[in-house]
C-alpha positions in Angstrom: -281.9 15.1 -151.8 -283.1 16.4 -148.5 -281.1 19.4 -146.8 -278.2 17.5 -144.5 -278.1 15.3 -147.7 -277.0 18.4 -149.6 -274.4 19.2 -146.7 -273.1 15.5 -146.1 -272.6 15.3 -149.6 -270.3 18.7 -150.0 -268.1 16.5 -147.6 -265.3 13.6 -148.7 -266.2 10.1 -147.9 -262.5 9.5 -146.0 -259.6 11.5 -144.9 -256.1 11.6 -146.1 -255.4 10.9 -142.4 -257.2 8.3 -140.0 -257.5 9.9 -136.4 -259.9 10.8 -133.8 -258.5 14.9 -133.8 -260.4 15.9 -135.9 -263.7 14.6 -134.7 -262.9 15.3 -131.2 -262.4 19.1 -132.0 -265.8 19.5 -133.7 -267.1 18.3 -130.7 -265.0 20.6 -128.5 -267.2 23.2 -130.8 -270.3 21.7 -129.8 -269.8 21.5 -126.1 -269.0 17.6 -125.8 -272.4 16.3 -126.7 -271.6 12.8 -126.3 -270.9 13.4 -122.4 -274.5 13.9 -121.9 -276.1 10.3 -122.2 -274.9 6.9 -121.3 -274.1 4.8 -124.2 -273.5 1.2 -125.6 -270.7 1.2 -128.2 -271.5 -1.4 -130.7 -268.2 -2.7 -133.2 -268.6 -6.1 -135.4 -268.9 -7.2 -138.4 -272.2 -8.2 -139.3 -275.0 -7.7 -137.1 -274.5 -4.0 -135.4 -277.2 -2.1 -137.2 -279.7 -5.2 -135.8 -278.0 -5.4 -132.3 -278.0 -1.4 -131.9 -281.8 -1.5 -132.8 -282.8 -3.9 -130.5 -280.8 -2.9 -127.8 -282.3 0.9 -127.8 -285.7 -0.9 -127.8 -284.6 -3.2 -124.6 -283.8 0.3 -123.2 -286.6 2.4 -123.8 -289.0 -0.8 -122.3 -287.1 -0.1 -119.1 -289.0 3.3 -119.1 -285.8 5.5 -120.2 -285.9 8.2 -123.5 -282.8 6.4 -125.4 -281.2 7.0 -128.7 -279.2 5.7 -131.5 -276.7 6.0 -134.1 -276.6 3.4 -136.6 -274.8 3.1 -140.3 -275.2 3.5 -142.5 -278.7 4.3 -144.0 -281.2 3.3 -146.8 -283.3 5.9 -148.3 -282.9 8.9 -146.1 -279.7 10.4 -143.7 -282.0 11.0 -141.0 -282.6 7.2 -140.7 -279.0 7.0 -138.8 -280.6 8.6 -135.9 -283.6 6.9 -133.8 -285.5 8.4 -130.9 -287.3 6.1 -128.9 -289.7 7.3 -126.1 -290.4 5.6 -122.8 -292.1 2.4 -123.5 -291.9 3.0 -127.3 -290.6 1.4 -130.3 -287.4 3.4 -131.5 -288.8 5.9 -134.9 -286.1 7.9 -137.0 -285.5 11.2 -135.8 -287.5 13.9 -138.1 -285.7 15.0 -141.0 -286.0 18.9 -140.1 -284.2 18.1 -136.9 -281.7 16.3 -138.2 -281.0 18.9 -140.9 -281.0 21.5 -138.1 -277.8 19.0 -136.1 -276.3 17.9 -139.1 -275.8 22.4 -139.8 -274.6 22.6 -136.6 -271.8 19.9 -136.9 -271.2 21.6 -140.6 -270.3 25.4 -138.9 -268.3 23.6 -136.2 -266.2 21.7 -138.7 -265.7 24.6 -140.7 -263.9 26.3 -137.8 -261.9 23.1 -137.2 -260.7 23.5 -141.0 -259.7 27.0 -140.9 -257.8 26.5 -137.4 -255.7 23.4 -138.8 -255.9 23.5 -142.1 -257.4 20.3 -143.3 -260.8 19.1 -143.9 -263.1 16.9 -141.8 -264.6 14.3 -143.1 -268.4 13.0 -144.2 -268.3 10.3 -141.2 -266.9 13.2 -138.8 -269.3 15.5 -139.4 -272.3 12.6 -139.6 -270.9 11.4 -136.7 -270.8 14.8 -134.8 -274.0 15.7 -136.2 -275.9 12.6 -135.0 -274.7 13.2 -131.4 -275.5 16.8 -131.2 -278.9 14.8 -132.3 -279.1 12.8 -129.5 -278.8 15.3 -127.1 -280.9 18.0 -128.0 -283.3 15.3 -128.3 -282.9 14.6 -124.6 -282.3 11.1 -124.6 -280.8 9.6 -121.3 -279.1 6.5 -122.5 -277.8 5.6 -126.3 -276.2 2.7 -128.5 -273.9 3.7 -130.8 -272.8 1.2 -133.6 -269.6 2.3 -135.4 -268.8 2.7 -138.4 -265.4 1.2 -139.7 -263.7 -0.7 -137.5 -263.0 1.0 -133.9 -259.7 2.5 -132.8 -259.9 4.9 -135.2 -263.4 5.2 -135.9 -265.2 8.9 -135.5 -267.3 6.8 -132.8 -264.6 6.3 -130.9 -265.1 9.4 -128.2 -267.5 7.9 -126.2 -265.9 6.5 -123.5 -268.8 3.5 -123.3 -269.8 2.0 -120.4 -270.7 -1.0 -121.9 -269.2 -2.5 -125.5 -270.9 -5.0 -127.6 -268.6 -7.0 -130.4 -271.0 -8.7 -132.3 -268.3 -10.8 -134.4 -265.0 -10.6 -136.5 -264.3 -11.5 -139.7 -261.8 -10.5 -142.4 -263.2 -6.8 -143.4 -261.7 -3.7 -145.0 -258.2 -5.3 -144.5 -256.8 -2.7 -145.9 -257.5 -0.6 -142.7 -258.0 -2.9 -140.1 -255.5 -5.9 -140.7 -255.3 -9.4 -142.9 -256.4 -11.4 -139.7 -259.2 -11.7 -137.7 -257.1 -10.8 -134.5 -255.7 -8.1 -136.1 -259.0 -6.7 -136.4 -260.8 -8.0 -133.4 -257.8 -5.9 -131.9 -258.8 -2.4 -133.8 -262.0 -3.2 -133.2 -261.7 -3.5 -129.4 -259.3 -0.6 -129.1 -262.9 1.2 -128.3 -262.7 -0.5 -124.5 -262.2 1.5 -121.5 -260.7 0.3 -118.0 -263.6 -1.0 -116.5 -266.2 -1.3 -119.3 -268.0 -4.3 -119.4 -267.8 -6.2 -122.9 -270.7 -8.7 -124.4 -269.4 -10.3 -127.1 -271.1 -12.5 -129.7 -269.6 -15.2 -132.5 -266.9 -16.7 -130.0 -265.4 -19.9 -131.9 -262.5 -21.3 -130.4 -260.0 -19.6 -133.1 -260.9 -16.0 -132.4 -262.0 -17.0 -128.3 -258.4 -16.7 -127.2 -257.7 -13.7 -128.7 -260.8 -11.7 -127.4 -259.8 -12.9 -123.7 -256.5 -11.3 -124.1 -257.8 -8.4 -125.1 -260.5 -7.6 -122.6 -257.7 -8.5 -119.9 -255.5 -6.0 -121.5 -258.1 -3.5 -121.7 -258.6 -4.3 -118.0 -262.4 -4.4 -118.6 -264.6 -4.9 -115.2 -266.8 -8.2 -116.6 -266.5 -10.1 -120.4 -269.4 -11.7 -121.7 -268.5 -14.4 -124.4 -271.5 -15.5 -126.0 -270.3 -18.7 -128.5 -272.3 -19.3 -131.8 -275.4 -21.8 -131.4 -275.0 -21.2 -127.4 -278.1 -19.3 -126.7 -280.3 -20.9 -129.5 -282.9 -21.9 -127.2 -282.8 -18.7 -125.2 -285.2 -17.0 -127.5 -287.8 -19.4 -129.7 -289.9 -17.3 -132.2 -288.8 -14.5 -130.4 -287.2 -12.4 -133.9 -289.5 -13.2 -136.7 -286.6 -12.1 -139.2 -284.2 -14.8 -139.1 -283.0 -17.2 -136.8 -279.5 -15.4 -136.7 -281.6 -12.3 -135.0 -281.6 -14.4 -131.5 -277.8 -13.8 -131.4 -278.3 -10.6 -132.1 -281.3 -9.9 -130.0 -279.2 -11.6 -126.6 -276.2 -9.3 -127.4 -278.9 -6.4 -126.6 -280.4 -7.4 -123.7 -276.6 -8.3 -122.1 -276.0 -5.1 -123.2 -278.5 -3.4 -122.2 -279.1 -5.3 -119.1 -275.0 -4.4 -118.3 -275.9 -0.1 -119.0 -279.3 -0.4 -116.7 -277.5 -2.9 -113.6 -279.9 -3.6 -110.7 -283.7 -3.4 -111.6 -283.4 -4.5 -115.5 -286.6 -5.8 -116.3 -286.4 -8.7 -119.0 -289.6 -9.4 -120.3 -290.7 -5.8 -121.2 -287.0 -6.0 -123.1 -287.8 -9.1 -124.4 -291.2 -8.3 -125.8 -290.1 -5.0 -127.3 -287.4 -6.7 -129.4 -289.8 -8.9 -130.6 -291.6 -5.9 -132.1 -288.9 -4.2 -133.9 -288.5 -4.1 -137.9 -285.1 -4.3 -139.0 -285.1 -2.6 -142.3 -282.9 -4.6 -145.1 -282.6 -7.9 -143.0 -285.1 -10.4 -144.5 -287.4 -7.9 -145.6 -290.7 -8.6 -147.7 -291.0 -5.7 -149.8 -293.3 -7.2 -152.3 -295.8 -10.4 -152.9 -297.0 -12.1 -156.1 -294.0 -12.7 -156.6 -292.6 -12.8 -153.5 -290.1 -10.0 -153.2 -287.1 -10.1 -150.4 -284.4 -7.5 -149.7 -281.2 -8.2 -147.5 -278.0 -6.2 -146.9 -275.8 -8.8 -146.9 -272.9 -7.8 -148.5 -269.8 -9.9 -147.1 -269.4 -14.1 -147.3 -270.4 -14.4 -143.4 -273.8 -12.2 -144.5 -274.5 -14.1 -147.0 -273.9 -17.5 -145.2 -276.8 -16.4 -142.7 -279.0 -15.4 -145.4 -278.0 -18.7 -147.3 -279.3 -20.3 -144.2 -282.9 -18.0 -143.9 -283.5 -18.7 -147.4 -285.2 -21.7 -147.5 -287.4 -20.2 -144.8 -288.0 -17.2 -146.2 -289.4 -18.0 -149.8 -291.5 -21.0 -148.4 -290.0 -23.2 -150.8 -291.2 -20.7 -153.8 -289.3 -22.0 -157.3 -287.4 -20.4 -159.1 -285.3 -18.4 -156.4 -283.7 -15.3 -158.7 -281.2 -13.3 -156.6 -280.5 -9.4 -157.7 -277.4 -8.7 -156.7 -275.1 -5.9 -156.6 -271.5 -5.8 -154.9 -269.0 -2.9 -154.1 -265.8 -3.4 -155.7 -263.9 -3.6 -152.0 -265.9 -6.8 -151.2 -265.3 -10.5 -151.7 -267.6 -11.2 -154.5 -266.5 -15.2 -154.8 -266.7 -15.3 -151.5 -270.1 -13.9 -151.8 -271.0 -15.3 -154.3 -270.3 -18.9 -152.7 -272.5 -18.8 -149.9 -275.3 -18.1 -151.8 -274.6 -20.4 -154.7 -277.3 -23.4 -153.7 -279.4 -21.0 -152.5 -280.2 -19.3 -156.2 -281.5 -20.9 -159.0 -280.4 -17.7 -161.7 -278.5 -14.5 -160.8 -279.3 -11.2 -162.8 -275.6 -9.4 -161.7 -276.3 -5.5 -162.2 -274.1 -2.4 -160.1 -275.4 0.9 -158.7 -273.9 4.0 -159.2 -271.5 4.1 -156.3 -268.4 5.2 -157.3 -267.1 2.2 -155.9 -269.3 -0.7 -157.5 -268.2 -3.7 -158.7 -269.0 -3.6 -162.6 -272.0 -6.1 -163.1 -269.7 -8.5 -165.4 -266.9 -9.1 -163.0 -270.0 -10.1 -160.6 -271.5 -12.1 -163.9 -267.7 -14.3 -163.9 -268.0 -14.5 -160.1 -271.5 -15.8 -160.6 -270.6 -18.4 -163.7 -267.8 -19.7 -161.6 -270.1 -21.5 -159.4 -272.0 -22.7 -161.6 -275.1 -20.2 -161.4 -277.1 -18.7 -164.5 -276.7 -15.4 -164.4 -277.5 -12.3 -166.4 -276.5 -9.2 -166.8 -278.7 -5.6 -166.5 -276.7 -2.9 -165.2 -279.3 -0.7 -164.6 -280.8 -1.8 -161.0 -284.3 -1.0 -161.8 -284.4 -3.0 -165.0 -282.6 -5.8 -163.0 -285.5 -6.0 -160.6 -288.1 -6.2 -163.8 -285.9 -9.0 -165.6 -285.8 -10.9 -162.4 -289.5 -10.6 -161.9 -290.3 -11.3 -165.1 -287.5 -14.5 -164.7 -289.8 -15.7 -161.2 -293.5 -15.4 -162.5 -296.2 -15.4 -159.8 -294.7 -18.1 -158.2 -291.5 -17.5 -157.8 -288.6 -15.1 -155.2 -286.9 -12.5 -155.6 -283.7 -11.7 -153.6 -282.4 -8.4 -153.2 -278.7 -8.5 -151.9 -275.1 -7.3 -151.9 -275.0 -3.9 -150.8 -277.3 -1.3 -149.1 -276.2 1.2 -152.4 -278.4 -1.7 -154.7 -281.6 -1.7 -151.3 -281.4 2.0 -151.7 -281.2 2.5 -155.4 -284.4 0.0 -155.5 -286.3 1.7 -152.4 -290.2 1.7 -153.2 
């Protein structure tokens, strides 16, 4: 484990209390970093990590030095923060700076635990660490994706300009609400009077609900994009998916909102087109084909459902490696991807909070699917290579704990 691993790690996951207090004190302790660049909160429920990388990319193709912060990672803690020079693709900051931000946000926390005696959190201190990031890196404009929900989120001290809401479904209910206006409402808690919102996902059910909100937030201009509405917008322009264009028009509105007068589109366009989104359709191998995704909820696994045909070029058998957190709706999950998999080896990584591989097995043999179990992640991989032969896919998919435990 690298050196802000070791520090992130000496940290609890959540706090006994929700609440921005504590995060906006280790900030006090940093000087306010997050007052020193522009930014473009990003909240949703699928689709921010993709949206937040493409619209940094939009930016820094306007000429500007812009940043993000996405969550969570894959392999490495310094992937959460990305530095994109003018005119460049956006690159993960360097893990020696990070390390050296990610110190600083652990001495400022410190002092916030002695002076009210209670601990910050992993996320707060990430969070803190990633901004004090961003501006010693000098970047002029940043996109922010958040990391559970919004009202109470550690991101939620930016005061944004611009909000992107890149959908709502039913999510971490236990925090944010059993509805989806319940949680469209937490999640838009991040507006500010006269912030201008793009939103993406709009059906008619949730529609009504988001236009109430952005009038009660008294935001300056509401962009509701509706699903299937832009389709055309972008042909071929995202290799990864079709679902990318949604994503990919939620950044350049959102960019295109932060930059006002003089946005240039086609240098936007054409650096979207460039960028790798790490975990989203990803080949990682060949012979046989081998593709990672980090779906994890039913509306993830509905878009990659729909990919899938795509993606493996009709390659027989389709063997899905899948891993779940125990918090997640594994028939729901599971569902989606049902007509899409030929055989299932269920396995579970060592997350404290993983679903054991034979609740996913029952999940799986409800619908019908052959399944297997391997527990171990590794050996799942091999059994499921083994299960393809030359001709066959592999799909990686559940939960970025199972992409990271099986990063080559």
């Amino acid at each position: 484990m690298d050196r802000a691993g070791e520090i992130l790690q000496t940290r609890t996951m959540f706090g006994m209390e929700l609440g921005l207090e504590r995060i906006e004190a280790i900030l006090e302790v940093l000087d306010n970093p997050q007052r020193s660049f522009a930014a473009i909160h990003v909240v949703g429920t699928n689709g921010k990590s993709s949206t937040t990388r493409f619209a940094v990319a939009a930016l820094a193709a306007q000429g500007a030095k812009a940043g993000a912060y996405l969550s969570p990672h894959i392999s490495g803690w310094n992937e959460r923060v990305l530095i994109a020079e003018p005119r460049r693709l956006p690159a993960p900051l360097a893990a020696e700076a990070f390390a050296e931000a990610i110190e600083a946000a652990e001495a400022a926390a410190q002092q916030v635990d002695e002076a009210r005696g209670g601990a910050c959190t992993q996320f707060e201190v990430l969070t803190a660490g990633a901004l004090l990031a961003l501006r010693t890196a000098g970047v002029e404009v940043a996109v922010i994706e958040a990391g559970l929900g919004g009202r109470l989120d550690a991101t939620n001290v930016l005061n944004a300009p611009v909000v992107v809401l890149t959908g709502v479904a039913l999510e971490h209910t236990e925090h944010l609400g059993n509805t989806r206006e319940l949680i469209a409402a937490e999640k838009l808690a991040v507006l500010r009077p006269g912030a201008v919102l793009i939103a993406g996902g709009m059906d008619d059910e949730i529609r009504p609900t988001i236009e109430a909100l952005a009038a009660e937030h008294r935001v300056a201009r509401a962009m509701l994009v509706a699903p299937g509405m832009l389709d055309d917008e972008l042909p071929d322009l995202v290799a990864a998916g079709s679902f990318q264009r949604g994503n990919a028009m939620l950044a350049l509105g959102a960019a295109a909102a932060l930059v006002g007068e003089g946005f240039k589109v086609r240098p936007a366009m054409e650096a979207i087109a460039k960028v790798v989104v790490p975990g989203r359709l990803e080949i990682v191998g060949r012979y046989p084909l081998v593709i990672r995704d980090a779906a994890h909820n039913p509306d993830g696994a509905r878009a990659l459902a729909g990919e899938l045909a795509r993606a493996t070029r009709g390659a027989k058998p389709v063997v899905g490696v899948i891993a779940l957190l125990a918090d997640k709706d594994a028939d729901g999950f599971v569902a989606a991807l049902a007509r899409s998999l030929d055989v299932v080896i269920a396995t579970a990584t060592d997350s404290e909070r993983a679903l054991p591989a034979k609740d996913l097995m029952a999940a799986c043999a409800a619908h019908g699917l052959e399944v297997e179990v391997v527990p171990d992640p590794e050996a799942a991989l091999t059994r499921a290579r083994f299960r393809t032969g030359s001709a066959g896919a592999v799909v990686i998919a559940g939960s970025l704990t199972l992409l990271a435990a099986l990063d080559t």
